[in-house]
C-alpha positions in Angstrom: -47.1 22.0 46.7 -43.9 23.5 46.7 -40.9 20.7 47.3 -39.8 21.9 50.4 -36.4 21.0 49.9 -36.1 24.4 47.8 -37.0 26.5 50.6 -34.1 26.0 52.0 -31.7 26.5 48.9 -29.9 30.4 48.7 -28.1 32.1 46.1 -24.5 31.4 46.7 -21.3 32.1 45.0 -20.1 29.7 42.6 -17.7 29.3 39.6 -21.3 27.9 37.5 -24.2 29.8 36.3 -27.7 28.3 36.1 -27.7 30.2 32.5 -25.8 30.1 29.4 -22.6 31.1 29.7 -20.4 33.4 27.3 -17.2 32.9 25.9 -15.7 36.6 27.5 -16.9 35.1 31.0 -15.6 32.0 30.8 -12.2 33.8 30.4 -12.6 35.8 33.2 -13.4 32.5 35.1 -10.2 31.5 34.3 -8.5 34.1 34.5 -7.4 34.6 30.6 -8.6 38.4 30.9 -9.2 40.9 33.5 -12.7 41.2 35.7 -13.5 43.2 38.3 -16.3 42.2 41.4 -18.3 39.9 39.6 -19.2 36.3 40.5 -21.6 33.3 38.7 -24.6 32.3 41.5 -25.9 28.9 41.9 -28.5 27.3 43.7 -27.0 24.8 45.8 -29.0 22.8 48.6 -28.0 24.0 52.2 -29.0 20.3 53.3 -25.5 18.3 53.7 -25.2 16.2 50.4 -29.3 16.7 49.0 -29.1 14.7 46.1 -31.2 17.4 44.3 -27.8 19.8 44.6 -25.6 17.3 43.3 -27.7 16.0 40.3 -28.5 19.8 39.1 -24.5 20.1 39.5 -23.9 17.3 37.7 -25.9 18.1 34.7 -24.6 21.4 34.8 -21.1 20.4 34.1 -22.2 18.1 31.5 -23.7 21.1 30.0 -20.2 23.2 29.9 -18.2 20.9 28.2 -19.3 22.6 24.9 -18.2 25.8 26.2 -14.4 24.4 27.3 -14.1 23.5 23.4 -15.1 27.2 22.3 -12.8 28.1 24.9 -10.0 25.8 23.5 -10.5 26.6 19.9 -10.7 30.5 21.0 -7.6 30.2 23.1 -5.8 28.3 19.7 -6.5 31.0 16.9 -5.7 33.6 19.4 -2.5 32.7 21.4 -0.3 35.3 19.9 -2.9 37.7 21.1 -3.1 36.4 24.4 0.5 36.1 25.0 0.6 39.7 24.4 -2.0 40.7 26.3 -1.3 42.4 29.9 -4.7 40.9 31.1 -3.4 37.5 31.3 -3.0 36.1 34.6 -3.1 32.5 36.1 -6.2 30.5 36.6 -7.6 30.6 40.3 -7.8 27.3 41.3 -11.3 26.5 41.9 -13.3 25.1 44.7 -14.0 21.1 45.1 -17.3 19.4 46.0 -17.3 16.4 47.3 -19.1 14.4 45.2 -17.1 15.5 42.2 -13.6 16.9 43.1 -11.1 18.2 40.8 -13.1 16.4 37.9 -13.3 20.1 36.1 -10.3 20.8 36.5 -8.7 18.0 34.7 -10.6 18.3 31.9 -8.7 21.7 31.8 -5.5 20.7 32.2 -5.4 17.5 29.3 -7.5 19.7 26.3 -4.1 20.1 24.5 -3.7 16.3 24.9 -7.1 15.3 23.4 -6.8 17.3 20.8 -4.2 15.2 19.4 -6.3 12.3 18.8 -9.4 13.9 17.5 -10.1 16.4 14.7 -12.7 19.8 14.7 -15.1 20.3 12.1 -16.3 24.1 11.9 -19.2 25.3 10.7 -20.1 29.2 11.2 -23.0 30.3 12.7 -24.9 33.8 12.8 -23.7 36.6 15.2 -20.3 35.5 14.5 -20.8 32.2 16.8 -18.9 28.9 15.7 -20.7 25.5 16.4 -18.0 23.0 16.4 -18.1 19.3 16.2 -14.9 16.9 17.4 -14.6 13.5 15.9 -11.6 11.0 15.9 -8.8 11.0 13.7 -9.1 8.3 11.4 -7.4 6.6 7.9 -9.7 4.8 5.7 -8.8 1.5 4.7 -9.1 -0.3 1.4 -12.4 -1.6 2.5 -14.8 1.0 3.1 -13.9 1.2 6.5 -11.9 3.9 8.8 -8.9 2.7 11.3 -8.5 5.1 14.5 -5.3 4.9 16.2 -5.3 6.2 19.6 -1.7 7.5 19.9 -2.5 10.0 23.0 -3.5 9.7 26.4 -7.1 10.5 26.8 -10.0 10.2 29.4 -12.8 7.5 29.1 -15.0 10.4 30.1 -13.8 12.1 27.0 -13.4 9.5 24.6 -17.3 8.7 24.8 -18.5 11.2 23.7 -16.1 11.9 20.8 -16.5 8.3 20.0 -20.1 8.5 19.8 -19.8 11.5 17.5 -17.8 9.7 15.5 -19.9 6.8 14.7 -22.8 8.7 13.7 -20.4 10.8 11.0 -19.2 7.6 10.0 -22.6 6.1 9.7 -23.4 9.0 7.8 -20.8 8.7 5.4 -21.5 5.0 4.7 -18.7 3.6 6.4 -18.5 0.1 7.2 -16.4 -1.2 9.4 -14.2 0.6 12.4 -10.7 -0.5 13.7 -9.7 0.6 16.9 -5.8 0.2 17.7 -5.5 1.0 21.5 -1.5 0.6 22.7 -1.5 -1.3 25.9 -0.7 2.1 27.7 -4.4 3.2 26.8 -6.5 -0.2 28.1 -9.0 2.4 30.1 -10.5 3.0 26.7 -11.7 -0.4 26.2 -15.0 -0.6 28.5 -15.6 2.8 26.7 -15.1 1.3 23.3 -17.2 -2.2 24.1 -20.3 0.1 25.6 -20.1 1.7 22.0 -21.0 -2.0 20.2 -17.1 -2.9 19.2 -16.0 -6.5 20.4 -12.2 -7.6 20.6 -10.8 -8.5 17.5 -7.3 -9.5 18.4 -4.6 -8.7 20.5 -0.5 -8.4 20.4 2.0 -8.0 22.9 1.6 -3.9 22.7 -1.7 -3.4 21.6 -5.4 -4.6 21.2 -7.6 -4.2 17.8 -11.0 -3.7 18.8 -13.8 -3.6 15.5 -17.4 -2.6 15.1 -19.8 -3.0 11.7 -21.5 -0.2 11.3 -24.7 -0.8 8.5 -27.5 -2.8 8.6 -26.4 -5.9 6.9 -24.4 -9.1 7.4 -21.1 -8.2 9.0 -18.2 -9.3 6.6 -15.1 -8.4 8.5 -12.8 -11.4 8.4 -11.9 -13.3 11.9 -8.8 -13.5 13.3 -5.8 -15.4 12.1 -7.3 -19.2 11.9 -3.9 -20.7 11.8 -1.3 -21.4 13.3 1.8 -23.2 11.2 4.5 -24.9 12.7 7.4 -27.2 11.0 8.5 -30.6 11.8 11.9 -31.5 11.0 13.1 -34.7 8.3 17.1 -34.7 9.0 18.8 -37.5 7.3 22.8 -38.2 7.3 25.0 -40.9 4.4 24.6 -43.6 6.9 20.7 -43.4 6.7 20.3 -41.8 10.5 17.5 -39.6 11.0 18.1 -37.0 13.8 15.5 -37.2 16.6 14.8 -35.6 20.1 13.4 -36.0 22.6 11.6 -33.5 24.7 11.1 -32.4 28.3 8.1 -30.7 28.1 4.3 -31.1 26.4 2.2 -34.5 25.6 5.4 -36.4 24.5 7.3 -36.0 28.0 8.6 -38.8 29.8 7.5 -40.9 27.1 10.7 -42.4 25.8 8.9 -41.6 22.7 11.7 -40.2 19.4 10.3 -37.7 16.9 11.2 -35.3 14.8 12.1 -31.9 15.6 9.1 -29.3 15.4 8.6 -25.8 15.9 6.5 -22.9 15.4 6.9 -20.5 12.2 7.2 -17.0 13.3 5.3 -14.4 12.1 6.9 -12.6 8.8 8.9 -16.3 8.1 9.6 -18.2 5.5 8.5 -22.0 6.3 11.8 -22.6 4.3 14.0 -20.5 7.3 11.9 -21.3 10.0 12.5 -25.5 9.9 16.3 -24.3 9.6 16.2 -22.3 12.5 14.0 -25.0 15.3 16.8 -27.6 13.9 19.7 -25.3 14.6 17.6 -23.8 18.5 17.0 -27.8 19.4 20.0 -29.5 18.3 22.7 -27.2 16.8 23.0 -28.9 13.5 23.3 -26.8 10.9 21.1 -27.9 7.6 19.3 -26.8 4.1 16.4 -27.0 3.2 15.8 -29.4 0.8 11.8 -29.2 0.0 8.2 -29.8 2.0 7.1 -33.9 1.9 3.9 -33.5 3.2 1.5 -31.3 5.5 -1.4 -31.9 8.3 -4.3 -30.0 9.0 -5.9 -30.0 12.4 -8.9 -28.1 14.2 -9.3 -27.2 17.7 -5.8 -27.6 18.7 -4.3 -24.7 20.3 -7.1 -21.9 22.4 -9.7 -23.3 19.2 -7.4 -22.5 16.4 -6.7 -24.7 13.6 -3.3 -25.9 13.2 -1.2 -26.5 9.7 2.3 -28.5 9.9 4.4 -28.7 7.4 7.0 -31.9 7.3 10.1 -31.0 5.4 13.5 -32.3 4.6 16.6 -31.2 5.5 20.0 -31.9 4.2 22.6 -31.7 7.6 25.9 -29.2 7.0 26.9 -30.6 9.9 26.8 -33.2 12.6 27.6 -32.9 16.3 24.8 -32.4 18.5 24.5 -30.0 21.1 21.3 -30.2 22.5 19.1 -27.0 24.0 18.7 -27.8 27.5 15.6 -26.1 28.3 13.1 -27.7 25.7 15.0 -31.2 24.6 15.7 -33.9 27.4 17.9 -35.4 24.8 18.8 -35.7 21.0 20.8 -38.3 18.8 21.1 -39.5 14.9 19.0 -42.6 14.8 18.4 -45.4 12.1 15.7 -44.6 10.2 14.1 -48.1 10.4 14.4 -47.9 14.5 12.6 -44.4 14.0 10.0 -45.9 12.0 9.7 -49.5 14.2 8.8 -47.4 17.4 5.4 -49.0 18.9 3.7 -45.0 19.4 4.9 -44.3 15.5 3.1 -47.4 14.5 -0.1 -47.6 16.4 -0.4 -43.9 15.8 -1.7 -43.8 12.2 -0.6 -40.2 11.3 3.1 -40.7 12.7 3.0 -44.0 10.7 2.2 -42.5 7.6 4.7 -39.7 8.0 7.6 -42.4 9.1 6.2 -44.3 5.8 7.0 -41.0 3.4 10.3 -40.6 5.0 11.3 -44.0 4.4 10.3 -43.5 0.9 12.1 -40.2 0.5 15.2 -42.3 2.1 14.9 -44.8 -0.6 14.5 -41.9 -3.3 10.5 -43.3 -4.3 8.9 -40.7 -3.6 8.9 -36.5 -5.0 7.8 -33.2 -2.6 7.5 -29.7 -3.1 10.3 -27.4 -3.7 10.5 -23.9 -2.8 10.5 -21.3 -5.7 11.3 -17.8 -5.1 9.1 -15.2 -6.4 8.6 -11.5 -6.2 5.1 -9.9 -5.9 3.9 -6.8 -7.8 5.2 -4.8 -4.7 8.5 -6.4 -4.5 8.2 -8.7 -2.0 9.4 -12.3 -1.9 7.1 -15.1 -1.5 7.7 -18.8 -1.8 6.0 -21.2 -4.1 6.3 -24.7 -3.5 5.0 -27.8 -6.0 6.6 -30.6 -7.6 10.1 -30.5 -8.3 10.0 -33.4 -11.2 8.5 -30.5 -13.8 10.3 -27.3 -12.3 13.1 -27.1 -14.2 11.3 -27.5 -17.5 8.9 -24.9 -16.3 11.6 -22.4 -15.3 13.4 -22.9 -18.3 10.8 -23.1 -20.1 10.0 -19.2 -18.5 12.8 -17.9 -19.3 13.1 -18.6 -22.8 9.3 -16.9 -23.1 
Protein backbone atom coordinates (compact mmCIF):
# COMPACT_ATOMS: atom_id res chain seq x y z
CA UNK A 1 0.00 0.00 0.00
CA UNK A 2 1.07 3.34 -0.89
CA UNK A 3 2.62 5.38 2.29
CA UNK A 4 0.15 7.86 2.47
CA UNK A 5 2.30 10.43 3.58
CA UNK A 6 3.34 10.83 -0.21
CA UNK A 7 0.07 11.70 -1.27
CA UNK A 8 0.30 14.65 0.08
CA UNK A 9 3.90 15.71 -1.12
CA UNK A 10 3.89 18.40 -4.53
CA UNK A 11 6.49 19.41 -6.73
CA UNK A 12 7.80 22.63 -5.33
CA UNK A 13 10.52 25.05 -6.15
CA UNK A 14 13.69 24.48 -4.51
CA UNK A 15 17.44 25.31 -4.83
CA UNK A 16 18.04 20.97 -4.84
CA UNK A 17 17.24 18.49 -7.43
CA UNK A 18 16.20 14.96 -6.62
CA UNK A 19 18.81 14.12 -9.70
CA UNK A 20 22.35 14.56 -10.43
CA UNK A 21 23.32 17.82 -10.74
CA UNK A 22 25.72 19.48 -13.32
CA UNK A 23 28.53 21.60 -12.91
CA UNK A 24 26.91 24.58 -15.56
CA UNK A 25 23.71 24.48 -13.12
CA UNK A 26 25.28 24.62 -10.14
CA UNK A 27 26.70 27.98 -11.38
CA UNK A 28 23.63 29.25 -12.34
CA UNK A 29 22.45 28.36 -8.71
CA UNK A 30 24.91 30.57 -7.60
CA UNK A 31 24.80 32.91 -9.76
CA UNK A 32 28.48 32.49 -11.35
CA UNK A 33 26.68 32.62 -14.93
CA UNK A 34 23.63 33.86 -16.43
CA UNK A 35 20.07 31.63 -16.52
CA UNK A 36 17.00 32.48 -17.57
CA UNK A 37 13.35 30.93 -15.99
CA UNK A 38 14.55 27.82 -14.74
CA UNK A 39 14.25 26.41 -11.19
CA UNK A 40 15.50 22.75 -9.49
CA UNK A 41 11.99 20.87 -8.02
CA UNK A 42 11.90 18.90 -4.93
CA UNK A 43 9.54 16.84 -3.21
CA UNK A 44 9.07 18.21 0.10
CA UNK A 45 6.26 16.97 2.58
CA UNK A 46 3.38 19.51 2.93
CA UNK A 47 2.86 18.00 6.59
CA UNK A 48 4.66 20.71 9.09
CA UNK A 49 8.16 19.07 9.92
CA UNK A 50 7.36 15.11 8.39
CA UNK A 51 10.44 13.60 9.16
CA UNK A 52 10.38 11.83 5.81
CA UNK A 53 11.06 15.61 4.14
CA UNK A 54 13.74 16.31 6.38
CA UNK A 55 15.72 13.03 6.22
CA UNK A 56 15.45 12.88 2.14
CA UNK A 57 16.78 16.66 2.61
CA UNK A 58 19.30 15.70 4.66
CA UNK A 59 20.76 13.07 2.57
CA UNK A 60 20.52 15.18 -0.25
CA UNK A 61 22.86 17.69 0.92
CA UNK A 62 25.20 15.09 1.99
CA UNK A 63 25.08 14.06 -1.55
CA UNK A 64 26.18 17.72 -2.95
CA UNK A 65 29.13 18.14 -1.16
CA UNK A 66 31.01 16.50 -4.04
CA UNK A 67 29.60 18.87 -6.37
CA UNK A 68 30.69 22.20 -4.17
CA UNK A 69 34.37 20.70 -4.63
CA UNK A 70 33.95 20.47 -8.56
CA UNK A 71 32.57 23.74 -8.20
CA UNK A 72 35.57 25.06 -6.12
CA UNK A 73 38.29 23.47 -8.15
CA UNK A 74 36.26 24.77 -11.44
CA UNK A 75 35.92 28.25 -9.98
CA UNK A 76 40.17 28.00 -9.08
CA UNK A 77 41.48 27.04 -12.70
CA UNK A 78 39.12 29.43 -14.15
CA UNK A 79 39.06 32.76 -12.08
CA UNK A 80 40.69 34.84 -14.72
CA UNK A 81 37.82 33.72 -16.91
CA UNK A 82 35.24 34.43 -14.61
CA UNK A 83 36.47 37.80 -13.58
CA UNK A 84 36.13 38.67 -17.09
CA UNK A 85 33.04 37.33 -17.70
CA UNK A 86 29.88 39.79 -17.96
CA UNK A 87 27.74 36.87 -16.60
CA UNK A 88 28.95 37.10 -13.27
CA UNK A 89 26.64 38.31 -10.66
CA UNK A 90 26.20 37.78 -6.85
CA UNK A 91 24.89 34.73 -5.32
CA UNK A 92 21.10 34.83 -4.30
CA UNK A 93 20.97 34.17 -0.90
CA UNK A 94 19.13 31.01 -0.50
CA UNK A 95 16.12 29.99 1.43
CA UNK A 96 16.49 28.36 5.16
CA UNK A 97 14.71 25.30 6.62
CA UNK A 98 14.31 24.94 9.86
CA UNK A 99 15.84 21.98 10.65
CA UNK A 100 18.95 22.88 8.90
CA UNK A 101 19.42 26.70 8.43
CA UNK A 102 22.19 28.47 6.81
CA UNK A 103 24.23 25.01 7.19
CA UNK A 104 24.78 25.23 3.08
CA UNK A 105 25.62 28.23 2.99
CA UNK A 106 28.63 28.18 5.24
CA UNK A 107 29.99 25.53 3.65
CA UNK A 108 30.14 28.11 0.76
CA UNK A 109 31.41 30.79 2.33
CA UNK A 110 34.78 28.92 4.27
CA UNK A 111 35.88 26.50 0.91
CA UNK A 112 38.87 28.94 0.36
CA UNK A 113 39.65 28.40 4.08
CA UNK A 114 39.61 24.56 3.96
CA UNK A 115 41.54 24.34 1.28
CA UNK A 116 44.36 25.50 3.17
CA UNK A 117 44.74 22.60 5.28
CA UNK A 118 44.04 19.88 2.88
CA UNK A 119 45.53 18.91 -0.50
CA UNK A 120 43.47 17.61 -4.00
CA UNK A 121 44.50 14.62 -5.77
CA UNK A 122 43.10 14.57 -9.56
CA UNK A 123 42.50 11.92 -11.49
CA UNK A 124 40.70 12.42 -15.02
CA UNK A 125 37.88 10.79 -15.97
CA UNK A 126 36.03 10.11 -19.45
CA UNK A 127 33.88 12.91 -21.07
CA UNK A 128 36.24 15.31 -19.80
CA UNK A 129 34.88 14.74 -16.02
CA UNK A 130 37.46 15.09 -13.03
CA UNK A 131 36.96 12.82 -9.96
CA UNK A 132 38.78 14.47 -7.19
CA UNK A 133 39.84 13.28 -3.91
CA UNK A 134 40.84 15.80 -0.77
CA UNK A 135 43.11 14.54 1.89
CA UNK A 136 45.15 16.48 4.64
CA UNK A 137 48.23 18.12 4.38
CA UNK A 138 50.78 16.20 5.94
CA UNK A 139 54.91 15.90 6.53
CA UNK A 140 56.24 12.54 7.18
CA UNK A 141 58.33 11.96 9.98
CA UNK A 142 61.50 9.96 10.39
CA UNK A 143 59.37 7.17 11.51
CA UNK A 144 57.18 6.00 8.93
CA UNK A 145 54.55 8.11 10.13
CA UNK A 146 52.86 11.55 8.67
CA UNK A 147 52.37 14.74 11.16
CA UNK A 148 49.22 17.01 10.09
CA UNK A 149 49.24 20.45 11.37
CA UNK A 150 45.99 22.10 11.35
CA UNK A 151 47.03 25.73 10.80
CA UNK A 152 43.34 26.89 9.47
CA UNK A 153 40.05 27.24 10.73
CA UNK A 154 37.89 24.43 9.58
CA UNK A 155 34.43 22.79 10.40
CA UNK A 156 34.15 19.48 12.33
CA UNK A 157 31.58 18.72 9.70
CA UNK A 158 34.32 19.07 7.16
CA UNK A 159 37.23 17.82 8.89
CA UNK A 160 35.54 14.15 9.06
CA UNK A 161 35.29 13.38 6.21
CA UNK A 162 38.61 14.65 4.87
CA UNK A 163 40.12 12.98 7.87
CA UNK A 164 38.64 9.79 7.11
CA UNK A 165 39.92 10.08 3.53
CA UNK A 166 43.01 10.55 4.77
CA UNK A 167 43.47 7.54 6.90
CA UNK A 168 42.54 5.16 4.32
CA UNK A 169 45.39 6.89 1.80
CA UNK A 170 47.58 6.55 4.63
CA UNK A 171 46.71 3.07 5.36
CA UNK A 172 47.27 2.47 1.90
CA UNK A 173 50.54 3.75 1.74
CA UNK A 174 51.77 1.80 4.81
CA UNK A 175 51.94 4.48 7.13
CA UNK A 176 52.22 3.94 10.70
CA UNK A 177 51.56 6.32 12.98
CA UNK A 178 49.55 9.89 12.65
CA UNK A 179 50.27 13.12 14.71
CA UNK A 180 47.74 15.61 14.93
CA UNK A 181 48.90 19.25 16.22
CA UNK A 182 45.59 21.17 16.76
CA UNK A 183 46.50 25.00 18.14
CA UNK A 184 44.20 25.70 21.02
CA UNK A 185 42.15 27.99 18.67
CA UNK A 186 41.00 24.78 16.79
CA UNK A 187 39.77 22.38 20.00
CA UNK A 188 36.33 21.73 17.95
CA UNK A 189 38.37 19.23 16.02
CA UNK A 190 39.06 17.03 18.79
CA UNK A 191 35.67 14.97 19.28
CA UNK A 192 36.15 14.71 15.41
CA UNK A 193 39.68 13.47 15.69
CA UNK A 194 38.92 10.92 18.87
CA UNK A 195 35.59 9.46 16.83
CA UNK A 196 38.38 8.64 14.14
CA UNK A 197 40.42 6.12 16.82
CA UNK A 198 43.32 8.91 17.86
CA UNK A 199 43.72 9.36 21.77
CA UNK A 200 45.50 12.41 23.37
CA UNK A 201 49.05 12.22 23.39
CA UNK A 202 50.05 15.38 25.18
CA UNK A 203 49.27 18.81 25.60
CA UNK A 204 51.10 22.44 25.84
CA UNK A 205 50.01 25.72 26.70
CA UNK A 206 49.03 26.42 22.81
CA UNK A 207 48.34 23.27 21.49
CA UNK A 208 47.28 19.49 21.90
CA UNK A 209 49.11 16.45 19.97
CA UNK A 210 46.59 13.94 19.35
CA UNK A 211 48.16 10.25 17.70
CA UNK A 212 46.61 7.19 16.11
CA UNK A 213 48.54 3.69 14.98
CA UNK A 214 47.40 2.89 11.98
CA UNK A 215 48.56 -1.21 11.08
CA UNK A 216 47.62 -4.23 12.47
CA UNK A 217 50.41 -4.73 14.93
CA UNK A 218 51.72 -3.72 18.34
CA UNK A 219 51.64 0.04 18.63
CA UNK A 220 55.19 1.33 19.18
CA UNK A 221 54.71 5.09 19.47
CA UNK A 222 56.65 6.24 22.56
CA UNK A 223 54.53 7.77 25.67
CA UNK A 224 54.78 10.97 26.88
CA UNK A 225 57.66 12.59 28.65
CA UNK A 226 58.08 10.09 31.80
CA UNK A 227 60.09 12.70 33.72
CA UNK A 228 60.18 15.32 35.27
CA UNK A 229 63.77 16.79 36.68
CA UNK A 230 64.14 19.17 39.13
CA UNK A 231 67.47 20.41 41.12
CA UNK A 232 68.17 20.71 44.67
CA UNK A 233 70.64 23.21 45.75
CA UNK A 234 74.25 22.28 47.96
CA UNK A 235 75.48 26.08 48.75
CA UNK A 236 78.36 26.17 51.07
CA UNK A 237 80.39 29.44 52.32
CA UNK A 238 84.45 29.53 54.07
CA UNK A 239 82.90 29.34 57.45
CA UNK A 240 81.22 25.90 56.61
CA UNK A 241 77.42 27.48 56.40
CA UNK A 242 75.13 25.84 54.09
CA UNK A 243 72.40 28.10 52.73
CA UNK A 244 68.83 26.81 53.48
CA UNK A 245 65.14 28.06 53.18
CA UNK A 246 62.42 27.60 54.21
CA UNK A 247 59.26 27.56 52.36
CA UNK A 248 55.60 28.75 52.58
CA UNK A 249 54.02 26.53 50.45
CA UNK A 250 53.91 22.45 49.64
CA UNK A 251 54.49 19.36 52.20
CA UNK A 252 57.39 21.20 54.05
CA UNK A 253 55.14 24.33 55.18
CA UNK A 254 54.82 25.32 58.59
CA UNK A 255 57.18 22.76 59.44
CA UNK A 256 60.08 24.63 60.87
CA UNK A 257 61.75 22.10 58.71
CA UNK A 258 65.51 23.75 56.76
CA UNK A 259 66.39 22.24 53.35
CA UNK A 260 67.97 22.97 50.57
CA UNK A 261 66.89 25.02 47.79
CA UNK A 262 65.01 23.04 44.89
CA UNK A 263 63.49 23.73 41.73
CA UNK A 264 62.21 22.50 38.59
CA UNK A 265 64.49 22.38 35.27
CA UNK A 266 62.85 24.01 32.50
CA UNK A 267 62.34 22.65 29.34
CA UNK A 268 65.45 23.30 26.81
CA UNK A 269 67.91 23.79 30.23
CA UNK A 270 70.97 22.89 31.19
CA UNK A 271 70.67 21.08 34.88
CA UNK A 272 74.05 23.15 35.21
CA UNK A 273 71.98 26.76 34.59
CA UNK A 274 68.87 25.69 35.98
CA UNK A 275 70.32 24.99 39.93
CA UNK A 276 72.00 28.60 39.24
CA UNK A 277 68.89 30.16 38.43
CA UNK A 278 66.20 28.49 41.53
CA UNK A 279 69.37 29.74 43.86
CA UNK A 280 69.43 33.21 42.47
CA UNK A 281 64.76 33.24 42.15
CA UNK A 282 64.77 31.93 46.04
CA UNK A 283 67.49 33.66 47.70
CA UNK A 284 69.36 36.10 45.47
CA UNK A 285 72.84 34.64 45.92
CA UNK A 286 74.64 34.48 43.09
CA UNK A 287 76.73 31.01 42.65
CA UNK A 288 78.68 28.46 40.13
CA UNK A 289 78.18 25.49 39.58
CA UNK A 290 80.53 23.31 40.79
CA UNK A 291 79.39 19.56 39.79
CA UNK A 292 76.21 16.98 40.52
CA UNK A 293 76.85 14.83 44.10
CA UNK A 294 74.15 12.63 43.74
CA UNK A 295 70.59 12.01 42.14
CA UNK A 296 67.02 10.37 43.25
CA UNK A 297 64.61 8.66 41.26
CA UNK A 298 61.03 8.52 42.18
CA UNK A 299 57.58 7.06 40.65
CA UNK A 300 54.17 8.30 40.97
CA UNK A 301 55.01 11.65 42.19
CA UNK A 302 53.59 14.43 40.29
CA UNK A 303 49.89 13.56 38.05
CA UNK A 304 51.84 9.64 37.85
CA UNK A 305 55.04 10.78 36.44
CA UNK A 306 58.20 9.73 37.59
CA UNK A 307 60.42 12.25 39.14
CA UNK A 308 64.53 12.63 38.73
CA UNK A 309 66.43 15.23 41.18
CA UNK A 310 69.55 16.02 40.78
CA UNK A 311 71.69 17.32 44.13
CA UNK A 312 74.47 19.64 43.09
CA UNK A 313 76.94 21.92 44.52
CA UNK A 314 77.38 25.34 44.24
CA UNK A 315 80.18 27.60 44.94
CA UNK A 316 78.37 31.24 46.40
CA UNK A 317 79.72 34.63 44.36
CA UNK A 318 78.10 36.23 46.76
CA UNK A 319 76.37 36.46 50.14
CA UNK A 320 73.51 38.60 51.27
CA UNK A 321 70.24 37.13 51.14
CA UNK A 322 67.25 38.55 49.85
CA UNK A 323 64.66 36.14 49.99
CA UNK A 324 61.60 35.73 47.24
CA UNK A 325 58.58 36.50 49.15
CA UNK A 326 56.06 34.59 47.40
CA UNK A 327 57.59 30.92 47.61
CA UNK A 328 60.24 31.17 50.75
CA UNK A 329 58.89 32.06 54.26
CA UNK A 330 62.41 32.55 55.12
CA UNK A 331 66.20 31.86 54.20
CA UNK A 332 69.62 32.08 56.09
CA UNK A 333 73.44 30.51 55.87
CA UNK A 334 73.30 27.71 58.45
CA UNK A 335 76.13 25.36 59.96
CA UNK A 336 76.28 22.44 58.21
CA UNK A 337 76.25 20.14 61.27
CA UNK A 338 72.90 22.03 62.55
CA UNK A 339 71.60 21.29 58.91
CA UNK A 340 72.49 17.78 59.14
CA UNK A 341 71.38 17.30 63.19
CA UNK A 342 67.75 18.34 62.23
CA UNK A 343 65.31 15.46 63.73
CA UNK A 344 63.08 15.33 60.02
CA UNK A 345 66.76 15.06 58.13
CA UNK A 346 67.62 12.29 60.37
CA UNK A 347 64.57 10.05 60.72
CA UNK A 348 64.09 10.66 57.09
CA UNK A 349 66.52 8.17 55.52
CA UNK A 350 66.90 9.82 52.07
CA UNK A 351 67.46 13.48 53.61
CA UNK A 352 69.95 11.67 55.94
CA UNK A 353 71.91 10.18 53.31
CA UNK A 354 72.03 13.39 51.26
CA UNK A 355 73.05 15.54 54.50
CA UNK A 356 75.69 12.57 54.95
CA UNK A 357 77.27 13.31 51.19
CA UNK A 358 77.27 16.87 51.89
CA UNK A 359 79.16 16.61 54.96
CA UNK A 360 81.56 14.48 53.12
CA UNK A 361 81.83 16.85 50.21
CA UNK A 362 82.46 19.67 53.08
CA UNK A 363 85.26 17.63 54.40
CA UNK A 364 86.62 17.04 50.73
CA UNK A 365 86.02 12.82 51.13
CA UNK A 366 84.08 12.38 48.71
CA UNK A 367 84.22 13.01 44.33
CA UNK A 368 80.80 13.99 41.98
CA UNK A 369 80.26 14.51 38.55
CA UNK A 370 81.41 17.43 36.57
CA UNK A 371 79.84 18.87 33.68
CA UNK A 372 81.66 18.49 30.32
CA UNK A 373 80.63 20.46 27.42
CA UNK A 374 80.17 18.77 24.17
CA UNK A 375 78.83 19.48 20.72
CA UNK A 376 76.55 16.96 18.85
CA UNK A 377 76.93 16.06 15.18
CA UNK A 378 74.32 18.95 14.54
CA UNK A 379 76.06 21.47 16.64
CA UNK A 380 74.28 21.51 19.57
CA UNK A 381 75.71 21.58 23.12
CA UNK A 382 75.04 18.91 25.46
CA UNK A 383 76.51 18.29 28.92
CA UNK A 384 78.31 15.15 30.09
CA UNK A 385 78.77 14.75 33.59
CA UNK A 386 81.09 11.77 35.37
CA UNK A 387 83.96 11.74 37.64
CA UNK A 388 86.01 14.55 37.78
CA UNK A 389 89.22 12.61 39.50
CA UNK A 390 90.02 11.09 35.65
CA UNK A 391 88.74 14.11 33.49
CA UNK A 392 91.59 15.94 33.07
CA UNK A 393 93.75 12.94 32.02
CA UNK A 394 90.96 12.13 29.64
CA UNK A 395 90.67 15.55 28.12
CA UNK A 396 94.17 15.88 27.76
CA UNK A 397 94.58 12.80 26.99
CA UNK A 398 91.87 13.87 23.80
CA UNK A 399 93.54 16.42 22.69
CA UNK A 400 96.83 15.15 22.20
CA UNK A 401 94.93 12.15 19.91
Amino acid sequence: MKDPRLTACQDRPYPFSTRPVSLMEICQLHGIIGANSWSFRFKVCRQGNCPLGSELYNQLLRSRVSAINLLYLFLSTNKKTLQASSFAAAPPPLPKRPFLGDRFSFMIKNMSILTSSMSVEKQFMPENRVQQVELLNSINDLHGGVVVNIEQPMDSRVFSPLLRASISQWRQQGKRGVWIKLPIEHANLVEAAVKEGFRYHHAEPDYLMLVCWLPETTDTIPQNASHRVGVGAFVMNNQREVLVVQENSGKFKGTGVWKLPTGVVNEGEDLCTSVIREVKEETGVETEFVEVLAFRQSHKSFFGKSDLLFICMLQPRTFDIEKQDLEIEAAQWMPIEDYAAQPFIQKQELFNFVAKICLSKSDRNYVGFSPLATTTASGKTSYLYFNNQNMKHLVTSDNQQ
